[in-house]
C-alpha positions in Angstrom: 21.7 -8.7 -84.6 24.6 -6.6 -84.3 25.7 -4.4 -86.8 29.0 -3.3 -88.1 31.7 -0.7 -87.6 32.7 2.5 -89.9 36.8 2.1 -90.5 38.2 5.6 -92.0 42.2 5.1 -92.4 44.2 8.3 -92.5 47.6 9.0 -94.8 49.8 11.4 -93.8 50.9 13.6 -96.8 53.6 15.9 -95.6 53.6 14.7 -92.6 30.0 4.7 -71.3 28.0 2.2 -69.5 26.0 4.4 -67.0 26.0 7.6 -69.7 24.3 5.2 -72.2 22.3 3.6 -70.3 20.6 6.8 -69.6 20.4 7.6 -74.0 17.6 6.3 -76.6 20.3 3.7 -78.2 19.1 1.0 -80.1 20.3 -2.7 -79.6 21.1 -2.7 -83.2 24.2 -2.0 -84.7 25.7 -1.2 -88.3 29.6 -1.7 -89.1 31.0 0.3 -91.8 34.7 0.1 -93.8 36.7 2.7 -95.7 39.9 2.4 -97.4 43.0 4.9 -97.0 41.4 6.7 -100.0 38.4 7.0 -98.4 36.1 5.0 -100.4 33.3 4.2 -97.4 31.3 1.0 -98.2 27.6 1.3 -96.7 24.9 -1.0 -95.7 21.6 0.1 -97.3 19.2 -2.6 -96.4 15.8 -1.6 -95.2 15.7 -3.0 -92.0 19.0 -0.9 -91.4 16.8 2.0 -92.7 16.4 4.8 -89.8 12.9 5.2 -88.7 11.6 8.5 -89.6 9.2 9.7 -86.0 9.4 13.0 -86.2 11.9 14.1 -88.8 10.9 16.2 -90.9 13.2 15.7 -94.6 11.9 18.5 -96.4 12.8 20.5 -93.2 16.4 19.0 -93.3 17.0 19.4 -97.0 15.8 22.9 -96.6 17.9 23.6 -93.9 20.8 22.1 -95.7 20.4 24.1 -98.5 20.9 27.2 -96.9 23.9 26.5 -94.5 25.9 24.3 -97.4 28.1 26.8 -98.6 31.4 27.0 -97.6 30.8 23.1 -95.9 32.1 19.9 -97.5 28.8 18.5 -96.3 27.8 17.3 -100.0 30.6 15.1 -100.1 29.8 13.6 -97.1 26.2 12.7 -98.0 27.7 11.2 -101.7 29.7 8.8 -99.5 27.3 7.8 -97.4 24.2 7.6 -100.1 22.2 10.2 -98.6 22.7 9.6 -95.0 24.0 11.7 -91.8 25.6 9.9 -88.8 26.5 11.5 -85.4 26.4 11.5 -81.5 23.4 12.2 -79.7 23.9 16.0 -77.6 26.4 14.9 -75.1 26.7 17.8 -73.3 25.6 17.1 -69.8 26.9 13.5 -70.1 30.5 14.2 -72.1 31.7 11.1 -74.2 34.4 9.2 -71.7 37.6 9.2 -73.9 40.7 6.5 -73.1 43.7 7.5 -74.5 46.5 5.1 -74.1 48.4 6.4 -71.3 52.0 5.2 -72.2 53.2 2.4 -75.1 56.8 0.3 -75.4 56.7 1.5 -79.1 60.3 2.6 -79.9 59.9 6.3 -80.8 56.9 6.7 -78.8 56.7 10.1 -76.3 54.3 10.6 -74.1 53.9 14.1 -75.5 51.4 12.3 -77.8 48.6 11.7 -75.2 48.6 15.8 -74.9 48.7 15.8 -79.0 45.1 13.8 -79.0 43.8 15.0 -75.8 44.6 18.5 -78.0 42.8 16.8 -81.1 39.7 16.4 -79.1 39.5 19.7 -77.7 39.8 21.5 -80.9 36.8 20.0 -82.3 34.6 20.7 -79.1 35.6 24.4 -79.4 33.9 24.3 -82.7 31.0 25.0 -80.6 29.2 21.4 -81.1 26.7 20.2 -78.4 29.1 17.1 -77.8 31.3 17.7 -74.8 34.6 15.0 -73.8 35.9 14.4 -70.7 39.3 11.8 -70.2 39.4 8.5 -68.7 42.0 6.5 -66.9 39.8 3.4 -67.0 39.5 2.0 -70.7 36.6 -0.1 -69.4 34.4 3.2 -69.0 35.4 5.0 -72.2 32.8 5.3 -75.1 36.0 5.8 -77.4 39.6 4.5 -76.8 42.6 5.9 -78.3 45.8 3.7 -79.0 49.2 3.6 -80.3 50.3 1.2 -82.9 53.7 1.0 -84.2 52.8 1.0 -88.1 50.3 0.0 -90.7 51.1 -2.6 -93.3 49.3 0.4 -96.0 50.6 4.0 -96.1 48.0 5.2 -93.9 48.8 6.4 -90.1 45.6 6.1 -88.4 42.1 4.3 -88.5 38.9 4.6 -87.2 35.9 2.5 -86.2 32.8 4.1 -85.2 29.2 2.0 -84.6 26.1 3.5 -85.6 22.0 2.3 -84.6 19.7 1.4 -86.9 18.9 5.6 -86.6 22.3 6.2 -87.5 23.4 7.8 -84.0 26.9 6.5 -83.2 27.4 4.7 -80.4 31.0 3.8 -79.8 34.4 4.6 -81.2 38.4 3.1 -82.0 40.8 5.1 -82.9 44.5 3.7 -83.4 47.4 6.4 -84.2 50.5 4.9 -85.9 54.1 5.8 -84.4 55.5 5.6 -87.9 54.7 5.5 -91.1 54.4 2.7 -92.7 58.4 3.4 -94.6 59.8 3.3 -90.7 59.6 6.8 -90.5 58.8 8.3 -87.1 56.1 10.7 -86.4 56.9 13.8 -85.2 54.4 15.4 -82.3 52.9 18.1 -84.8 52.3 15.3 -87.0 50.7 12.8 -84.6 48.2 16.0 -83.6 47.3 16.4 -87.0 46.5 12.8 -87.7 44.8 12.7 -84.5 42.4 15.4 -85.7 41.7 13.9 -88.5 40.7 11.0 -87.3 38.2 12.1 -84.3 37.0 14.1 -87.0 36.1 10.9 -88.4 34.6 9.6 -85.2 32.4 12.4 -84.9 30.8 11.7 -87.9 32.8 13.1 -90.9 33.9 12.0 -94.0 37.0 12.7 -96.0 36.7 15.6 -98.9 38.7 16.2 -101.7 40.0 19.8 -100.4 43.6 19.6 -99.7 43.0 23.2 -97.2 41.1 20.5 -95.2 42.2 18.4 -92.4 39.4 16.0 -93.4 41.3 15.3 -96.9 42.7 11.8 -97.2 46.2 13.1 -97.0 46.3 15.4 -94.8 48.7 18.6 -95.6 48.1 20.9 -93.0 48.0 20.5 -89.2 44.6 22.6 -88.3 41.0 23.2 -88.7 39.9 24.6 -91.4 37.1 27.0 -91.2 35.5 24.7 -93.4 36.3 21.8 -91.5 34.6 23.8 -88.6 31.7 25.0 -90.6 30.6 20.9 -91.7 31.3 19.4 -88.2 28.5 22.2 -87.3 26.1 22.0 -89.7 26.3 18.3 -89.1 25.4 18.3 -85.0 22.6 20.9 -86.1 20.7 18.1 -88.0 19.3 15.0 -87.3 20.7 11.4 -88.3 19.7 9.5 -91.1 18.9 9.4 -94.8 17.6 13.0 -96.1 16.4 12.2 -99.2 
Protein backbone atom coordinates (compact mmCIF):
# COMPACT_ATOMS: atom_id res chain seq x y z
CA UNK A 1 0.00 0.00 0.00
CA UNK A 2 1.45 3.27 -0.57
CA UNK A 3 1.07 5.94 1.72
CA UNK A 4 0.64 9.65 1.34
CA UNK A 5 2.64 12.83 1.10
CA UNK A 6 3.08 15.79 3.82
CA UNK A 7 2.11 19.30 1.79
CA UNK A 8 3.37 22.44 4.06
CA UNK A 9 2.50 25.72 1.85
CA UNK A 10 4.37 28.81 2.74
CA UNK A 11 3.01 32.80 2.71
CA UNK A 12 5.23 35.25 2.34
CA UNK A 13 4.47 38.11 4.81
CA UNK A 14 6.72 41.03 4.05
CA UNK A 15 8.17 39.56 1.50
CA UNK A 16 18.33 8.37 -4.59
CA UNK A 17 18.01 5.03 -6.02
CA UNK A 18 21.51 3.46 -5.13
CA UNK A 19 21.69 5.74 -1.70
CA UNK A 20 18.35 4.13 -0.68
CA UNK A 21 18.79 1.06 -1.64
CA UNK A 22 21.59 0.81 0.72
CA UNK A 23 18.91 2.45 3.94
CA UNK A 24 16.29 0.36 6.19
CA UNK A 25 13.22 2.03 4.18
CA UNK A 26 10.05 0.47 4.42
CA UNK A 27 7.84 -0.22 1.23
CA UNK A 28 5.13 1.63 2.96
CA UNK A 29 4.34 5.04 2.62
CA UNK A 30 2.11 7.78 4.46
CA UNK A 31 0.98 11.15 2.56
CA UNK A 32 0.35 14.05 4.64
CA UNK A 33 -1.57 17.73 3.73
CA UNK A 34 -1.21 21.17 5.33
CA UNK A 35 -2.96 24.28 4.47
CA UNK A 36 -1.16 27.81 4.06
CA UNK A 37 -1.99 28.30 7.77
CA UNK A 38 -0.38 25.36 8.61
CA UNK A 39 -3.09 23.20 9.83
CA UNK A 40 -1.22 19.46 9.08
CA UNK A 41 -3.86 16.70 8.73
CA UNK A 42 -2.40 13.26 9.94
CA UNK A 43 -3.08 9.68 9.42
CA UNK A 44 -3.22 7.85 12.85
CA UNK A 45 -4.25 4.41 12.00
CA UNK A 46 -2.55 1.58 13.72
CA UNK A 47 -1.09 -0.15 10.99
CA UNK A 48 0.53 3.29 10.10
CA UNK A 49 1.71 3.13 13.78
CA UNK A 50 5.69 3.02 13.91
CA UNK A 51 7.00 -0.14 15.39
CA UNK A 52 8.75 0.56 18.54
CA UNK A 53 12.27 -2.19 18.44
CA UNK A 54 14.35 -0.54 20.35
CA UNK A 55 13.08 2.89 21.23
CA UNK A 56 12.99 3.65 24.28
CA UNK A 57 9.91 6.58 24.94
CA UNK A 58 10.56 7.32 28.39
CA UNK A 59 14.19 7.85 27.17
CA UNK A 60 12.91 10.29 24.39
CA UNK A 61 10.40 12.14 26.60
CA UNK A 62 13.19 12.56 29.06
CA UNK A 63 15.45 13.71 26.74
CA UNK A 64 12.91 16.08 25.39
CA UNK A 65 12.28 17.50 28.46
CA UNK A 66 15.62 18.71 29.07
CA UNK A 67 16.64 20.21 25.62
CA UNK A 68 12.89 21.92 24.99
CA UNK A 69 13.58 25.19 25.96
CA UNK A 70 14.28 27.73 23.68
CA UNK A 71 12.83 25.03 20.69
CA UNK A 72 9.46 25.23 19.13
CA UNK A 73 9.56 21.49 19.25
CA UNK A 74 6.12 21.28 21.31
CA UNK A 75 4.38 22.81 18.62
CA UNK A 76 5.56 20.47 16.28
CA UNK A 77 4.59 17.35 18.28
CA UNK A 78 0.69 19.18 18.78
CA UNK A 79 0.59 19.16 15.01
CA UNK A 80 1.59 15.98 14.45
CA UNK A 81 -0.32 14.21 17.56
CA UNK A 82 2.62 13.11 19.24
CA UNK A 83 4.83 12.12 16.48
CA UNK A 84 8.49 13.10 15.14
CA UNK A 85 9.38 12.63 11.39
CA UNK A 86 12.87 12.97 9.78
CA UNK A 87 15.74 11.58 7.52
CA UNK A 88 17.70 8.81 8.43
CA UNK A 89 21.81 10.15 9.23
CA UNK A 90 22.75 10.93 5.71
CA UNK A 91 25.99 11.90 6.18
CA UNK A 92 28.11 9.48 4.29
CA UNK A 93 25.39 9.15 1.62
CA UNK A 94 24.16 13.17 1.31
CA UNK A 95 20.48 13.51 0.05
CA UNK A 96 20.82 14.08 -4.03
CA UNK A 97 18.99 17.57 -4.38
CA UNK A 98 17.59 18.76 -8.13
CA UNK A 99 17.00 22.12 -8.30
CA UNK A 100 15.51 23.36 -11.53
CA UNK A 101 18.30 24.63 -13.39
CA UNK A 102 16.59 27.41 -15.55
CA UNK A 103 12.44 28.20 -16.08
CA UNK A 104 10.63 30.45 -19.02
CA UNK A 105 8.78 32.03 -16.03
CA UNK A 106 8.70 35.81 -16.90
CA UNK A 107 10.60 37.33 -13.95
CA UNK A 108 12.47 34.35 -13.24
CA UNK A 109 16.70 34.81 -12.66
CA UNK A 110 18.73 32.27 -12.35
CA UNK A 111 20.18 33.88 -9.27
CA UNK A 112 17.37 31.77 -7.63
CA UNK A 113 19.06 28.32 -8.00
CA UNK A 114 22.10 29.96 -5.76
CA UNK A 115 19.05 31.39 -3.33
CA UNK A 116 17.94 27.47 -2.65
CA UNK A 117 21.24 25.89 -3.14
CA UNK A 118 21.95 28.76 -0.18
CA UNK A 119 18.63 27.54 1.67
CA UNK A 120 20.02 24.13 1.84
CA UNK A 121 23.24 24.92 3.11
CA UNK A 122 22.18 26.96 5.92
CA UNK A 123 20.28 24.25 7.49
CA UNK A 124 23.26 21.64 7.13
CA UNK A 125 25.54 24.15 9.02
CA UNK A 126 23.11 23.80 11.80
CA UNK A 127 25.35 20.95 12.52
CA UNK A 128 22.64 18.06 11.65
CA UNK A 129 23.89 14.57 10.60
CA UNK A 130 22.06 15.04 7.24
CA UNK A 131 24.54 16.15 4.57
CA UNK A 132 23.18 17.47 0.60
CA UNK A 133 24.98 17.28 -2.35
CA UNK A 134 23.37 18.88 -5.91
CA UNK A 135 22.21 17.02 -8.92
CA UNK A 136 21.96 17.80 -12.60
CA UNK A 137 19.91 14.67 -13.15
CA UNK A 138 16.28 15.06 -11.62
CA UNK A 139 15.97 11.29 -12.05
CA UNK A 140 18.69 10.66 -9.23
CA UNK A 141 17.46 13.31 -6.73
CA UNK A 142 15.77 12.22 -3.43
CA UNK A 143 14.21 15.92 -3.44
CA UNK A 144 13.57 18.14 -6.53
CA UNK A 145 13.18 21.83 -6.38
CA UNK A 146 11.06 23.82 -9.01
CA UNK A 147 9.77 27.01 -10.04
CA UNK A 148 6.18 27.79 -10.52
CA UNK A 149 4.90 31.04 -11.67
CA UNK A 150 2.13 31.49 -8.82
CA UNK A 151 -0.28 29.86 -6.58
CA UNK A 152 -4.07 30.21 -6.96
CA UNK A 153 -3.82 30.94 -2.59
CA UNK A 154 -1.60 33.53 -1.08
CA UNK A 155 1.07 31.20 -0.30
CA UNK A 156 4.54 31.10 -2.29
CA UNK A 157 5.84 27.73 -1.83
CA UNK A 158 4.72 24.08 -0.95
CA UNK A 159 6.06 21.06 0.20
CA UNK A 160 5.52 17.29 -0.08
CA UNK A 161 7.56 15.03 1.96
CA UNK A 162 6.83 10.87 2.27
CA UNK A 163 7.29 9.29 5.36
CA UNK A 164 7.46 4.93 6.32
CA UNK A 165 5.36 3.44 8.40
CA UNK A 166 8.47 4.44 11.07
CA UNK A 167 7.98 7.86 10.16
CA UNK A 168 11.61 8.30 8.48
CA UNK A 169 11.05 10.44 5.36
CA UNK A 170 11.85 9.21 2.28
CA UNK A 171 11.43 11.66 -0.47
CA UNK A 172 10.70 15.28 -1.02
CA UNK A 173 8.92 18.26 -3.60
CA UNK A 174 9.44 21.49 -3.14
CA UNK A 175 7.90 24.14 -5.58
CA UNK A 176 8.96 28.01 -5.13
CA UNK A 177 6.54 30.54 -6.64
CA UNK A 178 7.99 33.47 -8.89
CA UNK A 179 5.17 35.66 -7.67
CA UNK A 180 2.87 36.01 -5.42
CA UNK A 181 -0.23 35.09 -5.98
CA UNK A 182 -1.35 39.38 -6.57
CA UNK A 183 1.28 39.23 -9.70
CA UNK A 184 3.88 40.54 -7.57
CA UNK A 185 7.43 39.39 -8.36
CA UNK A 186 9.78 37.87 -5.85
CA UNK A 187 12.69 39.50 -5.15
CA UNK A 188 16.01 37.10 -4.65
CA UNK A 189 16.14 37.84 -0.77
CA UNK A 190 12.68 36.82 -0.80
CA UNK A 191 12.77 33.62 -2.83
CA UNK A 192 15.91 32.53 -0.19
CA UNK A 193 13.76 33.10 2.55
CA UNK A 194 10.82 31.13 1.25
CA UNK A 195 13.19 28.58 0.18
CA UNK A 196 14.33 28.12 3.77
CA UNK A 197 11.30 27.80 4.95
CA UNK A 198 10.28 25.28 3.04
CA UNK A 199 13.38 22.76 3.25
CA UNK A 200 12.83 23.49 6.75
CA UNK A 201 9.64 21.76 6.13
CA UNK A 202 11.25 18.92 4.22
CA UNK A 203 13.54 18.13 6.92
CA UNK A 204 10.91 17.46 9.17
CA UNK A 205 9.59 20.72 10.70
CA UNK A 206 6.49 22.23 11.26
CA UNK A 207 5.31 25.79 11.24
CA UNK A 208 5.21 27.76 14.93
CA UNK A 209 3.41 30.62 15.88
CA UNK A 210 6.72 32.79 16.57
CA UNK A 211 6.93 35.53 14.04
CA UNK A 212 11.17 35.77 15.01
CA UNK A 213 10.96 32.37 13.27
CA UNK A 214 11.48 31.42 9.69
CA UNK A 215 9.37 28.35 10.41
CA UNK A 216 6.16 30.85 11.06
CA UNK A 217 3.50 30.59 8.39
CA UNK A 218 4.25 34.06 7.23
CA UNK A 219 7.50 34.41 7.16
CA UNK A 220 8.96 38.07 8.27
CA UNK A 221 12.42 37.70 8.41
CA UNK A 222 14.89 36.24 5.95
CA UNK A 223 17.21 33.93 8.44
CA UNK A 224 17.54 31.25 10.92
CA UNK A 225 16.56 31.84 14.02
CA UNK A 226 18.59 30.40 16.85
CA UNK A 227 15.53 28.77 17.65
CA UNK A 228 14.83 27.57 14.34
CA UNK A 229 18.42 26.07 14.72
CA UNK A 230 17.96 24.87 18.20
CA UNK A 231 14.46 22.55 16.97
CA UNK A 232 15.95 21.29 13.63
CA UNK A 233 18.65 19.81 16.26
CA UNK A 234 16.95 18.58 18.85
CA UNK A 235 14.76 16.93 16.18
CA UNK A 236 17.91 14.81 14.20
CA UNK A 237 19.05 13.95 17.89
CA UNK A 238 15.80 11.75 18.41
CA UNK A 239 14.30 9.03 16.87
CA UNK A 240 11.08 8.97 14.61
CA UNK A 241 7.78 8.29 15.70
CA UNK A 242 5.10 8.80 18.31
CA UNK A 243 6.68 9.66 21.93
CA UNK A 244 3.93 9.28 23.88
Amino acid sequence: MKQPLLIASLSLATVAAATAAALPFARHRVPHESSAAGSLAYSNGSAMRVRRGARDASDIKRKLQQAEPGTYIGEILLTRDSALARWHDRTAHPLRVWIQPSSDVADWQPEFVEQVRGAFSAWAATGIPVHFTFVSDSATADVHVRFIDQFSAPISGKTRWARDDHWWIVDADIVLAVHHDGGEALDRSAVHAIALHEVGHMLGLDHTSDVANIMTPRVRVRDLSAADRSTMKLLYSLPPGPVR
